[in-house]
N, C-alpha and C positions, 0 to 999 in steps of 0.2 A: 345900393343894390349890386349883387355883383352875378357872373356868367358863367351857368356851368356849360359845360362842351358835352352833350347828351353823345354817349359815346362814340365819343373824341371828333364832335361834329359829323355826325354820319353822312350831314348832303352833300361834303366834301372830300371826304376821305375814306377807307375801306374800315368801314364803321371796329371797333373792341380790336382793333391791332396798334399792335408799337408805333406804326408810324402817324397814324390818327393820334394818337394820345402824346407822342412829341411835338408835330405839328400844332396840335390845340394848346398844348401847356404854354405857348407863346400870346394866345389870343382869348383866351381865360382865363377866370380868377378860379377854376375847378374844374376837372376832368371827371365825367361818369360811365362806368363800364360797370358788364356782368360778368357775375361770375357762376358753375356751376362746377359739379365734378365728372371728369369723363371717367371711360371704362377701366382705365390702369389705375385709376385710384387721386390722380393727380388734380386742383384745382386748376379750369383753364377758363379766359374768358371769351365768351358767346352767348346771345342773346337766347335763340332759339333753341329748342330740346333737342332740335335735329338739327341736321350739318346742311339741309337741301338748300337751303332759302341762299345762303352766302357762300354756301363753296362750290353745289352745282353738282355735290353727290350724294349718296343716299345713307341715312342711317341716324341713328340717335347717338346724341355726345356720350350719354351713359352707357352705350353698348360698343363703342371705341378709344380705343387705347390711345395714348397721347400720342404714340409713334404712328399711327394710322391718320391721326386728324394733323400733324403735320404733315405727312405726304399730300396733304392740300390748301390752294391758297384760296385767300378769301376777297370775295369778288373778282377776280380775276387780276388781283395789283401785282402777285407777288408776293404776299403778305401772307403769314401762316399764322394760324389762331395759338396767341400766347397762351402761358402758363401766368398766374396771379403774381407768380415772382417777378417772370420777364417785364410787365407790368408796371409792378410799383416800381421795378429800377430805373424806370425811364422818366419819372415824373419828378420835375423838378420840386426842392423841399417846400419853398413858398406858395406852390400851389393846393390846392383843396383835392382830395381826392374822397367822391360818393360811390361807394360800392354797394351795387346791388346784389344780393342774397337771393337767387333765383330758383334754390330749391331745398329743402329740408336736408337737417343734416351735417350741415356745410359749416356752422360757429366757429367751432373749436377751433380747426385749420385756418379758417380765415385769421383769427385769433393772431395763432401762431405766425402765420405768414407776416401779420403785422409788426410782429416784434423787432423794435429797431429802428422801423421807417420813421422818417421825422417829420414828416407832412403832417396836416389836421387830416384825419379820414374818416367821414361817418361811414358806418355799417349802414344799409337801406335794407328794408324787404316790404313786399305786401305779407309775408308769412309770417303771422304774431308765433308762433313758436320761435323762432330760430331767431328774435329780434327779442323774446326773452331768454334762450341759449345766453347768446353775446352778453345779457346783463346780469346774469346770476356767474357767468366766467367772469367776466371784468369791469364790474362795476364803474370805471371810467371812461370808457368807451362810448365814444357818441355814437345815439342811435336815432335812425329815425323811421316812425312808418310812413311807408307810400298805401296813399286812401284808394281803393277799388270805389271804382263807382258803385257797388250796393253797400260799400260800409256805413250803417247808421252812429251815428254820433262820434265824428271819427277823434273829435278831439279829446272827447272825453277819455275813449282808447289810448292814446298818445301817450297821455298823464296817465293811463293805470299800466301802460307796458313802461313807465317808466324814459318816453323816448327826451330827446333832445330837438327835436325836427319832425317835420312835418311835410311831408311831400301829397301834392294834388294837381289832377287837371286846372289848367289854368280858368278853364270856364267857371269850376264850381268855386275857384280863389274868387271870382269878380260877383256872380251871382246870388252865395248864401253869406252864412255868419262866419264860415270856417275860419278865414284870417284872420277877422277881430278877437275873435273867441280863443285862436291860437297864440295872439299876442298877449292877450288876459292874465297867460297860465306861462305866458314863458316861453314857449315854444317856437323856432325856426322856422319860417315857413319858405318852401320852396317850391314855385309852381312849374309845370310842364303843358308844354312844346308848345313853343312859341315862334315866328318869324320875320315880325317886325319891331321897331325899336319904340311906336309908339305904344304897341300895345305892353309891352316891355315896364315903360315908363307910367301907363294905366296902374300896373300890377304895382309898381311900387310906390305911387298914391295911396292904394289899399294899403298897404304893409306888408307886400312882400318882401322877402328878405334876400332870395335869388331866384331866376328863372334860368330855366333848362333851355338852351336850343341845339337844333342841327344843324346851323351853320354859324359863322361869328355874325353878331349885330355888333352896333353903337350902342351904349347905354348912356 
């Protein structure tokens, strides 16, 4: 089983910044951040639509320009919301990198921005369009969807978007058929947010493949 760093450990570090995602790349086998586009055009990662929640000002990412959303630090560290590039330079090659897809539109770039990076990187999204973008651009590209809790039948989805993975609450991995069913067909499965090692260790009895947390555990 192995540990992704749910952006870049958030209970410990000032969650989708460089120094979160260097810090973690020591104490996981994978780093997860979002990414979206702000108002200049540029790929930058942050979780939220708006900037309120982590920087303490007001405004949506898509209605600010990258020079704007750097004139703020996030959580109060010091730390300014990267760019996708900033990002992937900081992650060592042997680590795993899961990017999330957090808004329409976004493939292509991400794409591009990939080119070159030598890590494994799956592309994520809950958004089945932009998760079939990614594989009609580049057929080899690991993809995987993250299941919304009203999605029915989400494995079967996986397999007709083509994915490589499979991303779920950690409850629905223990409670339904979703992991057996996702092992059947081939499929990754990685569950989320987690905080202790035994339950860690449950999930991978079932067949999980890795679990997400916000802080490092013991596996």
């Amino acid at each position: 089983m192995r540990l992704i760093a749910h952006r870049g450990f958030a209970a410990t570090a000032p969650e989708n910044t460089v120094a979160a995602v260097r810090s973690a790349a020591d104490r996981a086998d994978a780093v997860e951040f979002d990414v979206r586009r702000c108002g200049s055009g540029e790929l930058v990662v942050i979780h939220d639509e708006t900037i309120d929640r982590v920087t303490g000002g007001v405004g949506a990412v898509a209605d600010l320009s990258l020079e704007e959303l750097k004139a703020r630090t996030v959580l109060e560290s010091g730390e300014r919301i990267p760019t996708l590039e900033e990002l992937l330079d900081v992650v060592p090659p042997d680590v795993e990198i899961n990017l999330e897809m957090k808004e329409l539109g976004i493939a292509a770039d991400v794409l591009e921005a990939l080119e070159g990076v030598p890590n494994r990187v799956v592309t994520t999204s809950f958004l089945e369009p932009e998760l079939r973008a990614v594989r009609e651009l580049d057929s080899t590209q690991p993809t995987g969807l993250l299941v919304s809790r009203r999605l029915e039948r989400p494995v079967t989805r996986a397999v007709e978007l083509d994915c490589d993975v499979i991303g779920a609450n950690y409850a629905r991995c223990l409670t339904t058929r979703l992991v057996p069913r996702a092992k059947a067909v081939g499929l990754e499965v990685h569950a989320w947010s987690i905080e202790r090692t035994a339950l860690a260790k449950l999930l991978g009895l079932r067949g999980v493949d890795c679990v997400s947390a916000d802080r490092p555990i013991r596996l």
